[in-house]
DRENMAR-346366 format. One record per residue (C-alpha): residue number from 1; residue in three letters; x, y, z. Coordinates in nm, 3 decimals. Example, Ala and Ser with C-alpha at 12.3 -4.5 7.8 and 13.67 -1.06 7.14 Angstrom:
2
     i    aa         X         Y         Z
     1   ALA     1.230    -0.450     0.780
     2   SER     1.367    -0.106     0.714
This chain:
388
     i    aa         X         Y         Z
     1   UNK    -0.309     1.362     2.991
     2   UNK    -0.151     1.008     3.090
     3   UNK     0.096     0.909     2.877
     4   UNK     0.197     0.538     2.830
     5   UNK     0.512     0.375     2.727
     6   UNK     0.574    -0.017     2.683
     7   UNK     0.862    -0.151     2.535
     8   UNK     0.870    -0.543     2.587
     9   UNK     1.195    -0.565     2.370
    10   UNK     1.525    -0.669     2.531
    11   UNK     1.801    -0.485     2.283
    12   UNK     2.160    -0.576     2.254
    13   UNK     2.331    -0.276     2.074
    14   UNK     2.682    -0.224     1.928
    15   UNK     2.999    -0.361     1.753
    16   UNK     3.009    -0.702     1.716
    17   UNK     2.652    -0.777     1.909
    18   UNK     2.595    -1.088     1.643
    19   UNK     2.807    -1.303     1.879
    20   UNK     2.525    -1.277     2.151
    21   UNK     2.230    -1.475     1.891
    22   UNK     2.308    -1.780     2.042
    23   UNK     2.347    -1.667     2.353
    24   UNK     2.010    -1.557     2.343
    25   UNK     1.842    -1.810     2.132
    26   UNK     1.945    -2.086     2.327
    27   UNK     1.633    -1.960     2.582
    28   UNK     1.424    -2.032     2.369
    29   UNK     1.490    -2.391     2.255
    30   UNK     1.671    -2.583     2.024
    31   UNK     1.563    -2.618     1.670
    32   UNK     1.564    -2.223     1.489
    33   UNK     1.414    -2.125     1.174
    34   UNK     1.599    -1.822     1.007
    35   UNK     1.376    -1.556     0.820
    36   UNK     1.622    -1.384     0.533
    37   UNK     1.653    -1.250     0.162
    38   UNK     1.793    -1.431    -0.077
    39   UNK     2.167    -1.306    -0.118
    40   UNK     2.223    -1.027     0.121
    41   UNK     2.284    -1.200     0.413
    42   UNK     2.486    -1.445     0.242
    43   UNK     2.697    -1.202     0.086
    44   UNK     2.794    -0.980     0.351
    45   UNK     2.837    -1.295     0.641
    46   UNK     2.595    -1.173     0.829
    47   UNK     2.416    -1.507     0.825
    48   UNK     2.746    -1.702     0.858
    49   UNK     2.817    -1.473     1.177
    50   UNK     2.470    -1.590     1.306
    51   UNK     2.502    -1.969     1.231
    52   UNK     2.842    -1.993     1.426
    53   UNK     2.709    -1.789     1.722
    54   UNK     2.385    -2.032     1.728
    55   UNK     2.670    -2.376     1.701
    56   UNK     2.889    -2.205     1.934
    57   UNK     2.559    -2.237     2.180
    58   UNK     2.488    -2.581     2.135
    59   UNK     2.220    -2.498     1.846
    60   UNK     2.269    -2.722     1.543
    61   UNK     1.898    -2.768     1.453
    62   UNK     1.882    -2.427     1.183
    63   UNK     1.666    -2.455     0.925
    64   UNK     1.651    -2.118     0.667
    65   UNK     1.401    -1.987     0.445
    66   UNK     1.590    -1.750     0.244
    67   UNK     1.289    -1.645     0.001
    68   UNK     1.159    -1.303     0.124
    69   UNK     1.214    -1.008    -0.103
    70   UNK     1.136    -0.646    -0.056
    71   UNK     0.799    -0.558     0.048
    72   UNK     0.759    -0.895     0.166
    73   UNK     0.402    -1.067     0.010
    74   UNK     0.128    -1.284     0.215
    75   UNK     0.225    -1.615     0.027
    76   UNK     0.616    -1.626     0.139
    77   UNK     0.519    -1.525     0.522
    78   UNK     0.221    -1.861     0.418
    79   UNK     0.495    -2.065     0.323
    80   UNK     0.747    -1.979     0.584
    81   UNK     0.449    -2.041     0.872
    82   UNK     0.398    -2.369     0.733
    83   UNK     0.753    -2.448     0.724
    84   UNK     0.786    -2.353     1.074
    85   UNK     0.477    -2.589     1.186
    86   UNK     0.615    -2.876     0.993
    87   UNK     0.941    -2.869     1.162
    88   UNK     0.819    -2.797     1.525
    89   UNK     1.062    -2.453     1.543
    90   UNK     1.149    -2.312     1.838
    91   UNK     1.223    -2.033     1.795
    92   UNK     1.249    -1.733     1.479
    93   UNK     1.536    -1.534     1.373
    94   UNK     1.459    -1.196     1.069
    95   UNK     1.762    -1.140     0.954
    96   UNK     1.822    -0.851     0.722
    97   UNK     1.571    -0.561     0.646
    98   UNK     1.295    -0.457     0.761
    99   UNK     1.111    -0.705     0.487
   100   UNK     1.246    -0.957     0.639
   101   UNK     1.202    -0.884     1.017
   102   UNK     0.846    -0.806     0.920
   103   UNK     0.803    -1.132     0.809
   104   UNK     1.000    -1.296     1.077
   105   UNK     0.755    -1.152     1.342
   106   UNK     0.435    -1.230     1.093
   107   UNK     0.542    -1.611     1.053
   108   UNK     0.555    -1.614     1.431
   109   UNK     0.206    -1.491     1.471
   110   UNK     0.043    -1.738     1.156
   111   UNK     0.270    -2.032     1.258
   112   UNK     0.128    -2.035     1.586
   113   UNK    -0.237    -1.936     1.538
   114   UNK    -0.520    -2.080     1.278
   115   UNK    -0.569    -1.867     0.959
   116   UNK    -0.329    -1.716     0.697
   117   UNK    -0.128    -1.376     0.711
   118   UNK    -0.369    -1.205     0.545
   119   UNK    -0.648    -1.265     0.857
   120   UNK    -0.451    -1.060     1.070
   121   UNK    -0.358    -0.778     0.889
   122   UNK    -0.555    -0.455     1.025
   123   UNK    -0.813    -0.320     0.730
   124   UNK    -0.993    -0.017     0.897
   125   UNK    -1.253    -0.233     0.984
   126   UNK    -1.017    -0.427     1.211
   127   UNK    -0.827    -0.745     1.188
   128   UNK    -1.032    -1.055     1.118
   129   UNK    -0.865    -1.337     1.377
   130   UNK    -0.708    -1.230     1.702
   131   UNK    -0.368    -1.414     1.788
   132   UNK    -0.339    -1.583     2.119
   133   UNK     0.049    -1.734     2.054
   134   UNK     0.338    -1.674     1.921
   135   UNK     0.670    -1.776     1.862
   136   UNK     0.969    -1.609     2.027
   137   UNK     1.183    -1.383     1.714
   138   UNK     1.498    -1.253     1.744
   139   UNK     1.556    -0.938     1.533
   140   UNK     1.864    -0.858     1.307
   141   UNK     1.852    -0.559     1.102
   142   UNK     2.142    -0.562     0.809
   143   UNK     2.020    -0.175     0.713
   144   UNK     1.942     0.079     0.890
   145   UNK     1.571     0.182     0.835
   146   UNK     1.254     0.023     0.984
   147   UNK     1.317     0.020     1.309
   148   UNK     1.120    -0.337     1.311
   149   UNK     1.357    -0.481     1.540
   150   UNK     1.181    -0.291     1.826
   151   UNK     0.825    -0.235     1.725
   152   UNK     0.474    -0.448     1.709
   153   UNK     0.453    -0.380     1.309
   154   UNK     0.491    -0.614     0.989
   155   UNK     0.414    -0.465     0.705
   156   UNK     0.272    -0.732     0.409
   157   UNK     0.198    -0.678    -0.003
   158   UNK    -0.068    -0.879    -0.147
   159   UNK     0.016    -0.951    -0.539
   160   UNK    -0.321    -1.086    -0.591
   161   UNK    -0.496    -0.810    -0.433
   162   UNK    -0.298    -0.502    -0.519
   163   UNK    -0.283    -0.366    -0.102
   164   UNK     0.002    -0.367     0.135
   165   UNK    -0.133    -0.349     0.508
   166   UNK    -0.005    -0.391     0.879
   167   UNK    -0.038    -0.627     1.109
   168   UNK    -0.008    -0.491     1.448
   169   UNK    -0.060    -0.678     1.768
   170   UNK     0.163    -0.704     2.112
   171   UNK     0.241    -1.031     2.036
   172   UNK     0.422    -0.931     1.725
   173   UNK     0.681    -0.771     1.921
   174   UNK     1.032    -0.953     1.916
   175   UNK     1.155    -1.101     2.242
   176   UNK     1.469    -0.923     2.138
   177   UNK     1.696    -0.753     1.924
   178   UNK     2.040    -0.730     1.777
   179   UNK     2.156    -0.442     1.664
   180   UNK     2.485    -0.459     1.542
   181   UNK     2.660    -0.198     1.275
   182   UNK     2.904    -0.390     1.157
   183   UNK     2.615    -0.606     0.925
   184   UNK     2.516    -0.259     0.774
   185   UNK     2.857    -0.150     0.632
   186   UNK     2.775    -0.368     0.317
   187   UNK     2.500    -0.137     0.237
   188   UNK     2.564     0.023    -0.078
   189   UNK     2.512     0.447    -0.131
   190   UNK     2.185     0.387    -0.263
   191   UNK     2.015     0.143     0.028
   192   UNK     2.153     0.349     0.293
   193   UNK     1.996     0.675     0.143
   194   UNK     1.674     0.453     0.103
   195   UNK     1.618     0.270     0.429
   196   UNK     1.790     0.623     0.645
   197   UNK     1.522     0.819     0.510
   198   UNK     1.261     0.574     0.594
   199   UNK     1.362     0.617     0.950
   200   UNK     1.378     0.994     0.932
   201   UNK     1.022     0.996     0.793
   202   UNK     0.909     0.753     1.114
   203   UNK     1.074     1.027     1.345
   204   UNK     0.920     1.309     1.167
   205   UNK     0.591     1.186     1.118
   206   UNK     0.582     1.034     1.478
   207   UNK     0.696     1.413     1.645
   208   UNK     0.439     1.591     1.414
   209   UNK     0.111     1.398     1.393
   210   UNK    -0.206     1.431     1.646
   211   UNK    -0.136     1.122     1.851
   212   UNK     0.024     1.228     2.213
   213   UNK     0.334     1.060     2.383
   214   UNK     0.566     1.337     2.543
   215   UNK     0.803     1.056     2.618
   216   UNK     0.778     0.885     2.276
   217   UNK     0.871     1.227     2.129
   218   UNK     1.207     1.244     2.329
   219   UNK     1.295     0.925     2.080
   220   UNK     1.159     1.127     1.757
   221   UNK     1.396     1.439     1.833
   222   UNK     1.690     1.236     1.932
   223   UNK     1.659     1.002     1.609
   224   UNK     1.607     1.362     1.368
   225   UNK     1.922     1.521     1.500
   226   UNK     2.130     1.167     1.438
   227   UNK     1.998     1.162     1.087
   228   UNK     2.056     1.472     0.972
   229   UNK     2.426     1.432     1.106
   230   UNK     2.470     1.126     0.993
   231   UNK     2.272     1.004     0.702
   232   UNK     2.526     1.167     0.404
   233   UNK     2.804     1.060     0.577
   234   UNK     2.669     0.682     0.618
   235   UNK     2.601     0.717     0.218
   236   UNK     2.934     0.929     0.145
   237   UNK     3.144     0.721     0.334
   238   UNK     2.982     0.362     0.311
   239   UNK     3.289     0.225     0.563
   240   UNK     3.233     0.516     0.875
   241   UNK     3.176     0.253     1.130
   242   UNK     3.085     0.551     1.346
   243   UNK     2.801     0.686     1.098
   244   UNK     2.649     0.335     1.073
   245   UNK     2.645     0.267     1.407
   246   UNK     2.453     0.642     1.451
   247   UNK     2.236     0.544     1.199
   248   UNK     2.177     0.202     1.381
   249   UNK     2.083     0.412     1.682
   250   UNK     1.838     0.653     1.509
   251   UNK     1.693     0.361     1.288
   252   UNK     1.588     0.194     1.660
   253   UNK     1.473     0.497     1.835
   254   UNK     1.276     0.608     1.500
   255   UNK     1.118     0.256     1.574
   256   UNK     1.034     0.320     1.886
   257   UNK     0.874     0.637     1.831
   258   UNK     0.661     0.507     1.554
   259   UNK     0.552     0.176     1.860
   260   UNK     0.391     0.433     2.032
   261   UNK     0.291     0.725     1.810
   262   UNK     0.248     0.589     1.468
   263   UNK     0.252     0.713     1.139
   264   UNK     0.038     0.948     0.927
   265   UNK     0.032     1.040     0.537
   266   UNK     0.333     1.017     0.403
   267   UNK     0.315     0.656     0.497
   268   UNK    -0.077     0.626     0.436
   269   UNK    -0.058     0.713     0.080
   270   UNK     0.281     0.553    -0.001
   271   UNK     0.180     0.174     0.080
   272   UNK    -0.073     0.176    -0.202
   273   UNK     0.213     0.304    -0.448
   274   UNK     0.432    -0.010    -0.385
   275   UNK     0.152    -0.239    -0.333
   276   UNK     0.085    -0.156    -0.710
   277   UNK     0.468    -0.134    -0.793
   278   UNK     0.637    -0.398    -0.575
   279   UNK     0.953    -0.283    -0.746
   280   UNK     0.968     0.040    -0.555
   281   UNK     1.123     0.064    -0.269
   282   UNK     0.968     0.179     0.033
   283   UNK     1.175     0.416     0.108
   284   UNK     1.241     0.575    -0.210
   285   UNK     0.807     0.654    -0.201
   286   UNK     0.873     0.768     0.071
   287   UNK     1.093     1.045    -0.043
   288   UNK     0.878     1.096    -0.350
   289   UNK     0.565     1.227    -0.140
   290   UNK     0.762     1.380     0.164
   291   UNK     0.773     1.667     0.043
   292   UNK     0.400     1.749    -0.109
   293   UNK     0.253     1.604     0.177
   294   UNK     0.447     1.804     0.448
   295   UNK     0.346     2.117     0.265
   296   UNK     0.025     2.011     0.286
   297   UNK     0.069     1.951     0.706
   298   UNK     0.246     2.216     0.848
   299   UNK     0.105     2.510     0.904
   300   UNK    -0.187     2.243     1.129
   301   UNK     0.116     2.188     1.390
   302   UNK     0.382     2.455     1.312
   303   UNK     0.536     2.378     1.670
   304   UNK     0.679     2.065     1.560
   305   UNK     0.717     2.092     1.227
   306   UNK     0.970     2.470     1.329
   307   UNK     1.140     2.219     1.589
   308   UNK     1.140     1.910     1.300
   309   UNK     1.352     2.188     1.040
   310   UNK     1.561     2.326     1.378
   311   UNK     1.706     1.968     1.452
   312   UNK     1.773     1.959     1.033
   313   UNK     1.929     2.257     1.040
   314   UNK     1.684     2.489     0.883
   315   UNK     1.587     2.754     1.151
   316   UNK     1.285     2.738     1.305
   317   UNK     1.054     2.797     1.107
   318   UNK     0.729     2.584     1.013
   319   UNK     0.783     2.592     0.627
   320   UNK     1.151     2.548     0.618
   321   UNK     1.055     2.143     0.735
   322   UNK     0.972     2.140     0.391
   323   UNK     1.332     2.261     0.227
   324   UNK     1.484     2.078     0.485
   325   UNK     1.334     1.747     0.270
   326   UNK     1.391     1.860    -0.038
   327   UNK     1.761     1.948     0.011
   328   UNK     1.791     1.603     0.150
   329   UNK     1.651     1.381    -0.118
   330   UNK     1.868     1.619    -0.367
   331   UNK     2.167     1.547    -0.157
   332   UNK     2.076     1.167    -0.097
   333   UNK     1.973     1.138    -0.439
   334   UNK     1.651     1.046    -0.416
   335   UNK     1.355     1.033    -0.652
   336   UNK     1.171     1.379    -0.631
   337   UNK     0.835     1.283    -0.733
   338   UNK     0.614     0.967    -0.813
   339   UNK     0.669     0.964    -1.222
   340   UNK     1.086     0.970    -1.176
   341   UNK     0.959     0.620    -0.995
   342   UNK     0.724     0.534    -1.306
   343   UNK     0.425     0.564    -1.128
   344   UNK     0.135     0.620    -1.432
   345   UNK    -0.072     0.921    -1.384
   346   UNK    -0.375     0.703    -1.477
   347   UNK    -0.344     0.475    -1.152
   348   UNK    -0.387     0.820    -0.917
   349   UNK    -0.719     0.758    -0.915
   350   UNK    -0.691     0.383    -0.829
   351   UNK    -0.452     0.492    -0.511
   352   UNK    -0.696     0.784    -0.396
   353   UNK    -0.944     0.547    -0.364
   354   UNK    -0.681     0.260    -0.194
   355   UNK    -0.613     0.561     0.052
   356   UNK    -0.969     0.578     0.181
   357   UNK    -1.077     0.186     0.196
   358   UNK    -0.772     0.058     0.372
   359   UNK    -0.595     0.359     0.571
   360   UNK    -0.884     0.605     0.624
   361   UNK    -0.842     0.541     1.004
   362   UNK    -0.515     0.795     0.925
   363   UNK    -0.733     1.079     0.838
   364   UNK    -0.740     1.151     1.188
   365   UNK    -0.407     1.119     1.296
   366   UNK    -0.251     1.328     1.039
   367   UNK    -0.192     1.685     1.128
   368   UNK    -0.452     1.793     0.893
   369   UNK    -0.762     1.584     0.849
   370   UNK    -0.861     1.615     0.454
   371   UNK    -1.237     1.721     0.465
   372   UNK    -1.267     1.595     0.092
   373   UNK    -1.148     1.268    -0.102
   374   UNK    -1.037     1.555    -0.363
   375   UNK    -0.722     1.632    -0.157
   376   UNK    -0.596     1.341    -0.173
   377   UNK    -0.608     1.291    -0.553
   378   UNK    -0.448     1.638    -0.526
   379   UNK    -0.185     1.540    -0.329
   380   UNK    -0.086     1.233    -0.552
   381   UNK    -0.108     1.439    -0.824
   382   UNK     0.152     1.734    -0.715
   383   UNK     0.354     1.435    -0.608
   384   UNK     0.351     1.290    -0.962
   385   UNK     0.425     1.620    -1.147
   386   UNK     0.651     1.755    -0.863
   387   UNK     0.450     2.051    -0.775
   388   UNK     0.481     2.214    -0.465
């Protein structure tokens, strides 16, 4: 088997990394448009550390867009793309989550190509316009999570149509990233807990499912071991410059891993949950189904899933993968199944079928490949009542 590994990402990692934005930007031209949320940034001078790093360069032409909330939606990444044509940008900087690196790198692609968001986001059927262009990004992650900064994935909520889809695409990588901890020690307990486990489910579910990568893995392993060392002390001790810049770390190798292995359910059947409750956070679905669904999984690639519960801690042993989640979301405080997160047992039915007309392509990625729509209704439904 021939294994391939591309990584067209130039990273700048560690303490006080901010100052190199300009530095870097200035490649790129002169006139930036800056992809954030709407009081993050602003709050914890991360975007004040970027503007005088971009000045300091000779880069006075900034315009912001400071309008994307969590799971960011087709008509702000619309807006932002037109913005970006009407001013003749440069160049794009995401700065803050992953919502907002995910629509950095998707205003890049629709700014620069014909078409709206939504006509390159990947329905199993495939995408329905190819990009061709793009617009250089510059990625800076404020939490540690996603792993966007590094990978060829935004991830995009329609309101209007109830579905929350990728758009993947080589051109949707960043021409580089800027990984610095000190705009992550603002994170309060909760958004830590949320976004680290987010990257501990990309690791897990990139080491475990059928797609091959042997080097890709080496970034899974190293990015479990980090967050199971250093995810309760990043939310115990919000100020451990050392466990945020670990967490950094595993956040971007979890990213990595995820480039070049993907995802598989835990992910499949989450998006539809947060496309139909935008209030819930991605990560905190996340940890809602984790558990349910790795029952489900592991006795279809008990190799990985006894090496996944090793590097937690647990032994090695297949089923202890799945204590090894629970005992974290109990110790992160996370919610334990889909109703804590007031997701109606009538909709179930409504996300089953989501599951198989926009992510059915993950049926064959995930360790086990559901012979029957039934099991996934079942899943979402153990999930909900917190059933094991």
């Amino acid at each position: 088997m021939v294994s391939n590994f591309y990584l067209p990402v130039e990273v700048f990692f560690g303490k006080g990394a901010t100052q190199k934005v300009g530095e870097v930007a200035r490649r790129f031209g002169f006139k930036g448009l800056i992809i954030t949320g709407r009081r993050s940034s602003k709050e914890n001078g991360s975007l004040q550390r970027v503007l005088d790093s971009l000045k300091k360069n000779g880069l006075q032409e900034i315009l912001i867009y400071d309008k994307v909330k969590p799971n960011p939606t087709d008509e702000s990444v619309n807006e932002a793309a037109r913005l970006a044509v009407e001013e003749k940008v440069d160049f794009i900087v995401g700065l803050g989550g992953g919502s907002a690196l995910d629509a950095a790198k998707a205003v890049s692609i629709v700014s620069s190509n014909e078409g709206s968001v939504w006509d390159y986001v990947k329905y199993p059927e495939g995408a329905r316009l190819v990009p061709f262009y793009n617009r250089p990004v510059i990625c800076i992650p404020t939490t540690s999570g996603t792993g966007s900064e590094v990978d060829r994935y935004s991830v995009i909520s329609s309101p209007m149509r109830k579905e929350k889809l990728v758009v993947s695409h080589s051109l949707n990588y960043p021409k580089a990233a800027v990984i610095d901890p000190l705009n992550t020690l603002s994170m309060p307990p909760e958004l830590t807990a949320i976004t680290g486990f987010d990257a501990l489910v990309h690791a897990l579910e990139s080491l475990t499912n059928r797609a091959q990568n042997f080097m890709a893995e080496e970034y899974a392993i190293k990015a479990i071991g980090l967050i199971a060392r250093w995810l309760p002390v990043a939310v115990q001790e919000p100020d451990n410059l050392e466990a945020r810049e670990k967490m950094s770390y595993a956040a971007m190798l979890a990213g990595i891993a995820i480039d070049h292995l993907g995802v598989a359910f835990i992910h499949t059947l989450e998006h539809p949950v947060s496309a139909h409750y935008p209030h819930v956070a991605h990560g905190a679905g996340l940890a809602a189904l984790a558990p349910y669904i790795t029952q489900y999984n592991y006795e279809y690639n008990k190799e990985k899933y006894a090496l996944f519960a090793e590097l937690m801690g647990y032994g090695n042993e297949a089923y202890r993968a799945v204590d090894a989640l629970i005992n974290l979301i109990e110790t992160l405080g996370l919610p334990k199944n889909l109703k804590e997160l007031g997701v109606e047992e009538g909709i179930l039915d409504r996300l089953t079928e989501d599951v198989y007309m926009l992510s059915r392509h993950s049926f064959l990625v995930n360790p086990r490949e559901p012979k029957e729509l039934d099991e996934i209704r079942e899943l979402y439904q153990r999930a909900y009542e917190g059933s094991l």
